[in-house]
C-alpha positions in Angstrom: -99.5 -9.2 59.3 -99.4 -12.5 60.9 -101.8 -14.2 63.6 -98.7 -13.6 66.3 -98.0 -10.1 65.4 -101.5 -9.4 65.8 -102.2 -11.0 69.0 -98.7 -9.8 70.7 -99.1 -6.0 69.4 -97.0 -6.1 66.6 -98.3 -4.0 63.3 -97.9 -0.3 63.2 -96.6 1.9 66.1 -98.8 3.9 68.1 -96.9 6.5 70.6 -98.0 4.9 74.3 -96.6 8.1 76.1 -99.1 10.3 74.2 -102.0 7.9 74.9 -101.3 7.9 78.2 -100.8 11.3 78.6 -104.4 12.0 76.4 -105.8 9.9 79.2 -105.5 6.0 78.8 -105.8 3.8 81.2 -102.9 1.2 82.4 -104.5 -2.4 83.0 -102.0 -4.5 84.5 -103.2 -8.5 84.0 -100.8 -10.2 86.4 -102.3 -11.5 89.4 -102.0 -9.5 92.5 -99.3 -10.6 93.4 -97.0 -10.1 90.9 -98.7 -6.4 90.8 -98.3 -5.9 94.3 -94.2 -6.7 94.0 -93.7 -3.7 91.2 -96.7 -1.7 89.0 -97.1 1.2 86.6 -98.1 3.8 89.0 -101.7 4.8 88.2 -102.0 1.3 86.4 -105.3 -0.8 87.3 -104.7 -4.4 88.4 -107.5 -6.5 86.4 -105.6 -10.3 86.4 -106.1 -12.2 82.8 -108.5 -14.5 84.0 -111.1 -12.0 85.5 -110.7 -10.0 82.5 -114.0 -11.1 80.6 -115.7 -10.2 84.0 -114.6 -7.1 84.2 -115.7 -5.5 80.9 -118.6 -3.7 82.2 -116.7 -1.8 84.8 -114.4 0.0 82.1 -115.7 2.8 79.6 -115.7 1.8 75.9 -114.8 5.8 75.1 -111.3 5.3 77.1 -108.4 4.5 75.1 -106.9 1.2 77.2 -102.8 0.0 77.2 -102.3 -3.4 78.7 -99.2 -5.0 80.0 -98.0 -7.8 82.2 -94.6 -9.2 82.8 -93.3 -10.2 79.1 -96.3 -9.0 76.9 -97.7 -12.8 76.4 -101.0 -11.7 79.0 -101.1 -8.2 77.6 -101.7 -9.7 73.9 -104.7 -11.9 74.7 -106.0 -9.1 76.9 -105.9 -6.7 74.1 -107.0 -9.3 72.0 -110.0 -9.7 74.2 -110.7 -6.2 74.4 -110.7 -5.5 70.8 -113.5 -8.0 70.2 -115.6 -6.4 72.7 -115.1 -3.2 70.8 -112.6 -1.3 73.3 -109.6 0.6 71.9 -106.7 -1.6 73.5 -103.2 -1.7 72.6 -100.6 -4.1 73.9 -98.1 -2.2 75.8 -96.1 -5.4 76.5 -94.1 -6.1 80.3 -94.8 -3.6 82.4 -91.3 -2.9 83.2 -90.4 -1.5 79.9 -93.4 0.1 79.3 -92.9 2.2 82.2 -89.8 3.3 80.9 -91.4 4.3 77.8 -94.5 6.9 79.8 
């Protein structure tokens, strides 16, 4: 598997609707005001740039889906998760993935 694939959630298929469903939680990593304009309901707003800050206010034991507009954010934020030893999956743009729950 390739350094792209990797980063942008490519590799094997995981069923989102069940993770949500077994209790993930939705990180959104737009900026607030792209959240504010259209959002996963239930999703958690944590922009990109404040991720890194953030990592002590989530629970390593919950499964974690990220998304964004096109899936470019949500890759580095999964990315950024997985190397602080979080379960993260890239859901991609927010749009679609809410389509897919």
């Amino acid at each position: 598997m390739g350094f792209l694939s990797r980063l942008f959630g490519g590799g094997p298929k995981v069923d989102l609707a069940e993770l949500k469903k077994n209790g993930a939680l939705i990180i959104d990593v737009r900026n607030p005001g792209e959240f504010k304009s259209g959002h996963i309901k239930g999703s958690r707003n944590i922009p990109l740039q404040e991720l890194k800050g953030q990592l002590n206010s989530l629970k390593k034991d919950q499964v974690i889906i990220t998304c964004c507009m096109s899936g470019m954010r949500s890759g580095s934020a999964k990315s950024m998760l997985k190397s602080a030893g979080f379960e993260a999956y890239n859901g991609g743009g927010w749009s679609s993935l809410n389509k897919k729950l």
